[in-house]
N, C-alpha and C positions, 0 to 999 in steps of 0.2 A: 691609316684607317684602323690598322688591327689596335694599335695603342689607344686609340678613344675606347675602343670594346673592354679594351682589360682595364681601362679608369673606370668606365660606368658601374661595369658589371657589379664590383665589388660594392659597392657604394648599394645596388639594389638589393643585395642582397640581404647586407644588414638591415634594411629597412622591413624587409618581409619577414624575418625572424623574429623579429622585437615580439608585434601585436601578436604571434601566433600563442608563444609563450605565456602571455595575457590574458587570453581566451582559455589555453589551457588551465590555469588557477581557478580562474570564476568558474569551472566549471567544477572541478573537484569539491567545490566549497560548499555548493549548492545539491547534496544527494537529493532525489527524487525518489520518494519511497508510497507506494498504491496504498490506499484506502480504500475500507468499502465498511457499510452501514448495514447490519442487521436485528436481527435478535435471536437473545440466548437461548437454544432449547434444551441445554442442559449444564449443569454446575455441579455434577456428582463428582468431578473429580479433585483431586488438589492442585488448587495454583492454575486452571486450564479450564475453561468455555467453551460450548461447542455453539457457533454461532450460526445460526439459516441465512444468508443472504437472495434475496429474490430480484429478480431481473426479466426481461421483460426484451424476447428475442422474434424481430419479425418471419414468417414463416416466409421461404421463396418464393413458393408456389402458389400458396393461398392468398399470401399478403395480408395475411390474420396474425396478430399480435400473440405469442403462447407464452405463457409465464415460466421461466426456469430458476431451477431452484442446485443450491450449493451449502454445504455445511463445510464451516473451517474452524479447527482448531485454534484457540488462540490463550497465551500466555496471561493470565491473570492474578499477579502477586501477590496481593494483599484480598484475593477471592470476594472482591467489592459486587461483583455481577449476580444475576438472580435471575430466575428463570422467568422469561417475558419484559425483560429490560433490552430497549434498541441504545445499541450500543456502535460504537465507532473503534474498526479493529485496523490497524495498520504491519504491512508487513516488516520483517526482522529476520536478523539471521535463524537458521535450523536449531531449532534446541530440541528436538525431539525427532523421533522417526515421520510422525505426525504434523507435528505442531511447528509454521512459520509464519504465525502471528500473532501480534501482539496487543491488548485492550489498550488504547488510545485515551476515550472517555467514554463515559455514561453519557448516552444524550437526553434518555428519558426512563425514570424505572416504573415498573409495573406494579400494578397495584395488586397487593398482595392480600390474602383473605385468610382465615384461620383455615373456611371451610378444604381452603385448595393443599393445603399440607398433609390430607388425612392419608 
């Protein structure tokens, strides 16, 4: 009886290491990096955005919807953004003390007027 245990065993074993190995590839391959959608409230600096993201958190007690608000920094290379543009920022490594995100796309720009420059 003990010689069937030492034929089987080995034989399972390979078989459960193969798929594990598998699983682990597909997953490396596919990074998963957050997104979030806001807009610009400011462009004064070089190459960087400061972007409002608004969200929308149920309260426990109340059960009253309260809007919460976030500003995040975010890398903008060729300084395409402009103030009042909803823009799609995704995260990135640290480049700055600040700053660990990145402009993705412009979803929609704002419409700009002489009078708003003054």
């Amino acid at each position: 009886m003990t010689t069937a245990k030492k034929q089987t065993s080995p034989k399972t074993t390979v078989k459960k290491t193969a798929p594990k190995t598998a699983k682990v590839a597909q997953v490396e391959k596919t990074p998963h990096k957050k997104t979030l959608v806001g807009v610009v409230v400011s462009d004064k600096m070089q190459k960087t955005i400061v972007v409002k993201v608004d969200r929308q958190v149920r309260h426990t007690l109340y059960k009253k919807y309260v809007a919460k608000t976030r500003k995040f920094k975010a890398h903008d290379e060729k300084n395409t953004a402009k103030i009042g543009d909803l823009v799609t920022i995704v995260e990135s490594r640290p480049l700055s003390r600040d700053k660990r995100w990145a402009l993705q796309k412009i979803v929609r720009k704002a419409i700009q007027t002489a009078d708003a420059n003054i």
